[in-house]
C-alpha positions as YAML, in Angstrom:
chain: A
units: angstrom
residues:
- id: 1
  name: UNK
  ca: [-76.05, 70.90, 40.83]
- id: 2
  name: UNK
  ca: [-76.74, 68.79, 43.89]
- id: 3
  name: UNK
  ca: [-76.57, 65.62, 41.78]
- id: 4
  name: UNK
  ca: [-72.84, 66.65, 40.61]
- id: 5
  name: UNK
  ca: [-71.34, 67.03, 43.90]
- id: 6
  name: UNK
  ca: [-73.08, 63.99, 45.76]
- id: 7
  name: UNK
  ca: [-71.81, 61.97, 42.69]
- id: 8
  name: UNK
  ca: [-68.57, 63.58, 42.73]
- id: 9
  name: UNK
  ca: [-68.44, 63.03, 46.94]
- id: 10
  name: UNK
  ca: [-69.36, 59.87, 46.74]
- id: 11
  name: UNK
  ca: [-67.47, 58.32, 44.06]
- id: 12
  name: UNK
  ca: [-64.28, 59.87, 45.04]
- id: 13
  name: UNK
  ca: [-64.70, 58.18, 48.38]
- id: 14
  name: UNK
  ca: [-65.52, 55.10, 46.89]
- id: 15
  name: UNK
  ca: [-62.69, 55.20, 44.92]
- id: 16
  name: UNK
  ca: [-60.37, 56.05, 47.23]
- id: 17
  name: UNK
  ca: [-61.43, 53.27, 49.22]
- id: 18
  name: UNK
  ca: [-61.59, 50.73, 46.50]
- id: 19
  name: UNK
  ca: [-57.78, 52.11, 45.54]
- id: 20
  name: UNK
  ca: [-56.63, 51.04, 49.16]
- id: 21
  name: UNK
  ca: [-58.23, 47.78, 49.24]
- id: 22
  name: UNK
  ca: [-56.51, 47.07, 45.69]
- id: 23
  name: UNK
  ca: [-53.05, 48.10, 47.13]
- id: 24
  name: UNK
  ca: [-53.73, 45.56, 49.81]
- id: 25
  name: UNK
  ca: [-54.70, 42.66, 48.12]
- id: 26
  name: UNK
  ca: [-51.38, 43.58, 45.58]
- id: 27
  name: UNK
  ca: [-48.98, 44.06, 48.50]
- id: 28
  name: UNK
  ca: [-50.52, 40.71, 50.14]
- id: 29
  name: UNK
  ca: [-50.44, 38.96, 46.81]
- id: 30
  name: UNK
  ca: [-48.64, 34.96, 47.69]
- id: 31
  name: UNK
  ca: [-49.24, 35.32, 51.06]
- id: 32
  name: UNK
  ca: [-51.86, 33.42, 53.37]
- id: 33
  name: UNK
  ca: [-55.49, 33.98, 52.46]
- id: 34
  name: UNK
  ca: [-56.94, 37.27, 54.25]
- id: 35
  name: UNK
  ca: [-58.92, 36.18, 57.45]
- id: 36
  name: UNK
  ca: [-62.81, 37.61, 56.40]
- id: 37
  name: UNK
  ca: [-63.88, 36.67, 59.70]
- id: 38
  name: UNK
  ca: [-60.93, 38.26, 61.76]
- id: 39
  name: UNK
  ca: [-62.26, 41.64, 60.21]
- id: 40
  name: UNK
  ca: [-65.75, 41.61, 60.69]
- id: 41
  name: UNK
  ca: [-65.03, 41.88, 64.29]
- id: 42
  name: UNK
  ca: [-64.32, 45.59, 63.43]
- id: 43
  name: UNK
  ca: [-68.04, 45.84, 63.55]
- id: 44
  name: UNK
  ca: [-68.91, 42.65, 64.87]
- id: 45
  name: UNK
  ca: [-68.29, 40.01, 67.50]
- id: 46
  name: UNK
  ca: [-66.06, 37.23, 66.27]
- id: 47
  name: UNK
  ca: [-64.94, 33.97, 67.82]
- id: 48
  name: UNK
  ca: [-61.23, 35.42, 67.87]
- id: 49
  name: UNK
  ca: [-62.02, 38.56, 69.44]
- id: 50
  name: UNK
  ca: [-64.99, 38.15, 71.70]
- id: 51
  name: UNK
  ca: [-63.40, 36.72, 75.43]
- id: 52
  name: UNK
  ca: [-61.16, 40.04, 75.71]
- id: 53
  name: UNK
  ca: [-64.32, 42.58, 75.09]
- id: 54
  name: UNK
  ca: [-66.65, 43.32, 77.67]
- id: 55
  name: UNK
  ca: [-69.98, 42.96, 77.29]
- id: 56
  name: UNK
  ca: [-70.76, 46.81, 77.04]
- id: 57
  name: UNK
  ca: [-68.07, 46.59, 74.34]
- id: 58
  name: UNK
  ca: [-70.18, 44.14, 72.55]
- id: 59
  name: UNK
  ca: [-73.15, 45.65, 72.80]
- id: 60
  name: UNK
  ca: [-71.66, 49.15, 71.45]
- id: 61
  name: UNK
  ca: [-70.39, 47.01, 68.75]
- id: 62
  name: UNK
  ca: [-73.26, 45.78, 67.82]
- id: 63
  name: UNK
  ca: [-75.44, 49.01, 67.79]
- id: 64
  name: UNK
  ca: [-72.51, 50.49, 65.19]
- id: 65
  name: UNK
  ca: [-73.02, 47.59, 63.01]
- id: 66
  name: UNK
  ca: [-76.64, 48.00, 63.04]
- id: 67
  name: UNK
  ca: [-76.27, 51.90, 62.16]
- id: 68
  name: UNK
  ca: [-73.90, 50.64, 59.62]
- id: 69
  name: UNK
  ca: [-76.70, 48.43, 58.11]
- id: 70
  name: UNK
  ca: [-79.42, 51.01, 58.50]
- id: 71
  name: UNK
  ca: [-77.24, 53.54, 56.94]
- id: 72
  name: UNK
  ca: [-76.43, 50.90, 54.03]
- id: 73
  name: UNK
  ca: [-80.44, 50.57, 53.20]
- id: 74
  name: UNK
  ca: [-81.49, 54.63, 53.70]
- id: 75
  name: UNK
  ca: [-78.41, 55.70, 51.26]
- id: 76
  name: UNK
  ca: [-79.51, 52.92, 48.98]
- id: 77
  name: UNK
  ca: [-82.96, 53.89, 48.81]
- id: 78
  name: UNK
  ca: [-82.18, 57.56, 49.20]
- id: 79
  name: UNK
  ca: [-79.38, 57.72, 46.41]
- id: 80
  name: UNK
  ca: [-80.13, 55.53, 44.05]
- id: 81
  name: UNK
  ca: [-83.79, 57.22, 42.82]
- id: 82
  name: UNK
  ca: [-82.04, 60.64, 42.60]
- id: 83
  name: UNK
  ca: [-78.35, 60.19, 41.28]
- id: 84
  name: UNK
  ca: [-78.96, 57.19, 39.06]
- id: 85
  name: UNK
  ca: [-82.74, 58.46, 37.33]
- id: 86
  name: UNK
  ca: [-83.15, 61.66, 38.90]
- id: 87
  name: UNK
  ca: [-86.15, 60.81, 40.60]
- id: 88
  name: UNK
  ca: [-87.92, 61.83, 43.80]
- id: 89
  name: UNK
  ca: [-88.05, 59.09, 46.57]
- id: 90
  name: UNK
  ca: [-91.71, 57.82, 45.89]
- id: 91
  name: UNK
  ca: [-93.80, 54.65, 46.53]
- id: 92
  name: UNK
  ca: [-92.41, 51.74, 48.22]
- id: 93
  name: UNK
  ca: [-88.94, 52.84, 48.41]
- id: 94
  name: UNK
  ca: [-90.00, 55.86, 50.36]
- id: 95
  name: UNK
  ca: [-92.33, 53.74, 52.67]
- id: 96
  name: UNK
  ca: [-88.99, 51.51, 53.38]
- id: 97
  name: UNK
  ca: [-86.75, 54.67, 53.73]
- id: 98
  name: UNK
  ca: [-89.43, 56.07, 55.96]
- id: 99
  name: UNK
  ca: [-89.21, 52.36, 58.33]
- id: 100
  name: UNK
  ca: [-85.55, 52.36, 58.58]
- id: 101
  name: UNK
  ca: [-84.94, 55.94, 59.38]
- id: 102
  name: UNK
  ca: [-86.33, 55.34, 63.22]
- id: 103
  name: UNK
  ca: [-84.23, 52.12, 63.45]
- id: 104
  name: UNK
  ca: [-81.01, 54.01, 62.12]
- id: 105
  name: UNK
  ca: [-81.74, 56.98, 64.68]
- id: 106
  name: UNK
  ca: [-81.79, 54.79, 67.31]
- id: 107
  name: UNK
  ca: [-79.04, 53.22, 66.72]
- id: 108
  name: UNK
  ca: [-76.65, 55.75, 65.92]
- id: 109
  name: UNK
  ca: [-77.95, 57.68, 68.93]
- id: 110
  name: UNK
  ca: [-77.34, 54.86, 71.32]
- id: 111
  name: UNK
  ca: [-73.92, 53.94, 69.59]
- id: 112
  name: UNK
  ca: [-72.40, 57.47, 69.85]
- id: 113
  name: UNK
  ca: [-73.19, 57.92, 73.57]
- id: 114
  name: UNK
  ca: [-71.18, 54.59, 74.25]
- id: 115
  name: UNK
  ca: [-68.47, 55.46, 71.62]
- id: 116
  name: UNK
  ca: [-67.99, 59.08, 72.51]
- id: 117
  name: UNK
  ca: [-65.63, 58.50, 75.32]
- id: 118
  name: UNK
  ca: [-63.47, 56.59, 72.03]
- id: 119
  name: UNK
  ca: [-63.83, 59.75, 70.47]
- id: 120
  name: UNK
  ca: [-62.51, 62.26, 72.20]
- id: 121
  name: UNK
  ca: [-59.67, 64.88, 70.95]
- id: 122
  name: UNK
  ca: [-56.80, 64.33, 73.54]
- id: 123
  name: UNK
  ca: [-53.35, 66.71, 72.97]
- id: 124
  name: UNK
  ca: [-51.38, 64.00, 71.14]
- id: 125
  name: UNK
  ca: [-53.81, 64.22, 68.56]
- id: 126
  name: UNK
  ca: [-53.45, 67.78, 68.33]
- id: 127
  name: UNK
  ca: [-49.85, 67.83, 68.04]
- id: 128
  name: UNK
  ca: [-49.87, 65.18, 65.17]
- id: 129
  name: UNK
  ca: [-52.12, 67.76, 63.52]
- id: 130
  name: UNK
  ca: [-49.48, 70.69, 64.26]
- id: 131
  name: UNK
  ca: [-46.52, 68.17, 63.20]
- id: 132
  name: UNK
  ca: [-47.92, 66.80, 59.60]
- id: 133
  name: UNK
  ca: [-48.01, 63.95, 61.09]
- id: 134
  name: UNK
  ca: [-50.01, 62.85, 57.67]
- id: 135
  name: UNK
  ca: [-46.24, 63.05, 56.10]
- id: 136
  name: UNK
  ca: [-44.85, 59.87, 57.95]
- id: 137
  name: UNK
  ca: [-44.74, 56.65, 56.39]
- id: 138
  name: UNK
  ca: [-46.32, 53.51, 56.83]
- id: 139
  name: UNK
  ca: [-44.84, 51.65, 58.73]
- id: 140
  name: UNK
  ca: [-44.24, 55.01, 61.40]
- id: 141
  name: UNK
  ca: [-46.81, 54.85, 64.62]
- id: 142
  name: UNK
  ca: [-47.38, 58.77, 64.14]
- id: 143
  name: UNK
  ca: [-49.12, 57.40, 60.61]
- id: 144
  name: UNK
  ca: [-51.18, 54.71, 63.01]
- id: 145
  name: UNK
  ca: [-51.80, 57.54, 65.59]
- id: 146
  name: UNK
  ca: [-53.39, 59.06, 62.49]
- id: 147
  name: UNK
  ca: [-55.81, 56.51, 61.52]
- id: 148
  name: UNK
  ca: [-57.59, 57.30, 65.07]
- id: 149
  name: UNK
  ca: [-57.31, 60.76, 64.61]
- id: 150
  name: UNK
  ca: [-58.73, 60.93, 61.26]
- id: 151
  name: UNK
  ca: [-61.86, 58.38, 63.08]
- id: 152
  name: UNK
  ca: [-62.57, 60.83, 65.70]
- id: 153
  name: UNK
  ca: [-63.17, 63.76, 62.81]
- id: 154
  name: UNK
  ca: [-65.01, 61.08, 61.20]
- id: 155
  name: UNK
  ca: [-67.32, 60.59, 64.02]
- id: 156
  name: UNK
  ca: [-68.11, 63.99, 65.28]
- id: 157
  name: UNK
  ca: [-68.56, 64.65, 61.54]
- id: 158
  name: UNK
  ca: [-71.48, 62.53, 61.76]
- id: 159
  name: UNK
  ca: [-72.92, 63.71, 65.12]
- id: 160
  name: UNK
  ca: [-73.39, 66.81, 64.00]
- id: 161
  name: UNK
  ca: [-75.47, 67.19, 60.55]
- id: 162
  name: UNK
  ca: [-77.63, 63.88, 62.17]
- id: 163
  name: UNK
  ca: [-79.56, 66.34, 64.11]
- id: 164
  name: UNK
  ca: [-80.71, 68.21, 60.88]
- id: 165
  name: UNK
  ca: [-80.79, 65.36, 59.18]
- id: 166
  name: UNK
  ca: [-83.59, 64.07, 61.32]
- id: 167
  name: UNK
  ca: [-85.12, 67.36, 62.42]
- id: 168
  name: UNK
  ca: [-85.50, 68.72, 58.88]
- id: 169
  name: UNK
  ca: [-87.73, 65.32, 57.51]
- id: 170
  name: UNK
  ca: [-89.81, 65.42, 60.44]
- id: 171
  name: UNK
  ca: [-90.54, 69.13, 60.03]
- id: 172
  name: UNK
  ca: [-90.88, 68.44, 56.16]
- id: 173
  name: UNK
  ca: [-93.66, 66.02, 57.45]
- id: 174
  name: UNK
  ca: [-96.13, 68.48, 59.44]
- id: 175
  name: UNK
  ca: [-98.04, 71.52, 58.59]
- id: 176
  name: UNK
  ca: [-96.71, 74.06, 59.90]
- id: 177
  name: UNK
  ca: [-94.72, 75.18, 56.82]
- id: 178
  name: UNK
  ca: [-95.47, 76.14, 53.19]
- id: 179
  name: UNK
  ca: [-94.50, 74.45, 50.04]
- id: 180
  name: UNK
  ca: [-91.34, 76.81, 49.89]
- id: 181
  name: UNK
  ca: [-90.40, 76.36, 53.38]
- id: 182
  name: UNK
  ca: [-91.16, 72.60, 52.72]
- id: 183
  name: UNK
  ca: [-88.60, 72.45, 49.53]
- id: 184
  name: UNK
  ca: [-86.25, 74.05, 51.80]
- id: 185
  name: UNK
  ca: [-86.17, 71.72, 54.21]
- id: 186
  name: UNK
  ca: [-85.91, 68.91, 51.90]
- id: 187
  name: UNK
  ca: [-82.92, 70.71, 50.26]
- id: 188
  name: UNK
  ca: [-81.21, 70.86, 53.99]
- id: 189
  name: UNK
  ca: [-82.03, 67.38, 54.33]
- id: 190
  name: UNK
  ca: [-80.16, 66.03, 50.85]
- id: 191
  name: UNK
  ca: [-77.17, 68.45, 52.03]
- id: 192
  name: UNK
  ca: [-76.73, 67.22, 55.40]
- id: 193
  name: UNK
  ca: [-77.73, 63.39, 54.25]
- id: 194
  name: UNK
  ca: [-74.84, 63.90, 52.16]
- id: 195
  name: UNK
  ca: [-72.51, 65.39, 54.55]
- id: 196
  name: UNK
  ca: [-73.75, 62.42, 56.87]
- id: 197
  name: UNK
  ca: [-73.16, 59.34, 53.86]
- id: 198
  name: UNK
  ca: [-69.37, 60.82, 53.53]
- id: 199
  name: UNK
  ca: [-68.49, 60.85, 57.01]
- id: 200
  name: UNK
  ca: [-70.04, 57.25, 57.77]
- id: 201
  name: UNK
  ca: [-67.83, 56.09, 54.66]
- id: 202
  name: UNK
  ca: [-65.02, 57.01, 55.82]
- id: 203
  name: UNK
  ca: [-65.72, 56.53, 59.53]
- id: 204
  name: UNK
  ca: [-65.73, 52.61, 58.30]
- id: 205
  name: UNK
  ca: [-62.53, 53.25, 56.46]
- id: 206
  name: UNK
  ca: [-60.87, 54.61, 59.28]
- id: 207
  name: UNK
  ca: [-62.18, 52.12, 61.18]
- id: 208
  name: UNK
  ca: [-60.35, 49.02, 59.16]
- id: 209
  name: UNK
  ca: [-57.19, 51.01, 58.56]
- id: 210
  name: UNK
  ca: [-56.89, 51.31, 62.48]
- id: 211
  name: UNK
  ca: [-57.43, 47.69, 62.70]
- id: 212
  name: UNK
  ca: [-55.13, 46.66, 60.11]
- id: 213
  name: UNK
  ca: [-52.17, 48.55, 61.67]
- id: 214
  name: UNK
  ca: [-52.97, 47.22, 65.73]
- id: 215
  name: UNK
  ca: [-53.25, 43.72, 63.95]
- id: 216
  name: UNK
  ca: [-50.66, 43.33, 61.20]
- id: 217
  name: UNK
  ca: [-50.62, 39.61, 61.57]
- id: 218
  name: UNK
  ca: [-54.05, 38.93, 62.59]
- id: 219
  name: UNK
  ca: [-55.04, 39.74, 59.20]
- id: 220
  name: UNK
  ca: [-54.17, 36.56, 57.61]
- id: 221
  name: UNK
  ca: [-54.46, 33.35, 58.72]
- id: 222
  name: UNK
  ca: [-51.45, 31.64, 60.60]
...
């Protein structure tokens, strides 16, 4: 059962994302070549982008493209075994996935108490809730202002099954429970891993959309 809806989450982010990127490159089709390097200062510093940030900018930059990273290798270690050949994380894969979690804690710890200021629910974001603002079109700034909205449920969608997420293994880890108890954590842990791997999708997703619409012709080179 839990393989069918982590598949089913998954992929339909995936898709969803790969959909948008299509539409892009289709409705950009004969113009300039897109700019790679322009958007990897979403999660990096680039040349372009890096004399108007300061330098605690940079740094929180930095720590969410090393919790991007992290996150990359502990859902490809984590996944892979148990949706592709329904397997157990064992052997070297769980040593690796065992190394990286601290790194990835870290790191998302640090980068959401420098980002939560970014992420805070103001009242304009609750009145685009209460006026559909979801319904505008493209080119509409209630449709941008929605980009950052859906971000901030992104990110607070992340804080909070990372506790459990990292509470749950460590307890797994330690005698103190039985082998039923232990199963159960485990099972908490997949759920909230899960819950954790859709919101940092679409956290990044957010993330480029928001850019895209502040920098319509910073995308492509001049």
């Amino acid at each position: 059962m839990f393989r069918v809806i982590a598949s089913t989450l998954l992929g339909a982010a995936f898709t969803g994302i790969a959909y948008r990127f299509l539409f892009i490159l289709k409705r950009e089709a004969g113009k300039n070549p897109i700019d790679f390097q322009l958007l990897l200062s979403i999660f990096l510093i680039s040349k372009s982008g890096s004399q108007s940030l300061s330098h605690i900018q940079k740094i929180r930059r930095y720590f969410y493209l090393f919790t991007l990273l992290s996150f990359a290798l502990l859902a490809i270690t984590g996944w892979f075994p148990l949706l592709v050949f329904n397997h157990t994380l064992s052997g070297y894969a769980l040593l690796f996935h065992a190394s990286v979690s601290p790194i990835f804690a870290f790191c998302l710890l640090m980068w959401a108490l420098m980002s939560v200021s970014f992420h805070t629910f103001v009242k304009r974001d609750w009145d685009w809730v209460k006026n559909r603002g979801w319904r505008s079109t493209e080119t509409d700034d209630t449709l941008k202002h929605g980009y950052s909205v859906g971000r901030k449920v992104c990110f607070w969608s992340i804080i909070l099954p990372a506790f459990p997420v990292i509470v749950t293994i460590v307890l797994s880890m330690v005698s103190l429970f039985g082998t039923s108890e232990q199963m159960l954590l485990i099972r908490i842990h997949r759920y909230c891993a899960l819950w954790l791997s859709f919101a940092m999708i679409l956290h990044a997703y957010f993330s480029f959309l928001t850019f895209e619409a502040d920098n319509p012709n910073k995308i492509h080179e001049q």
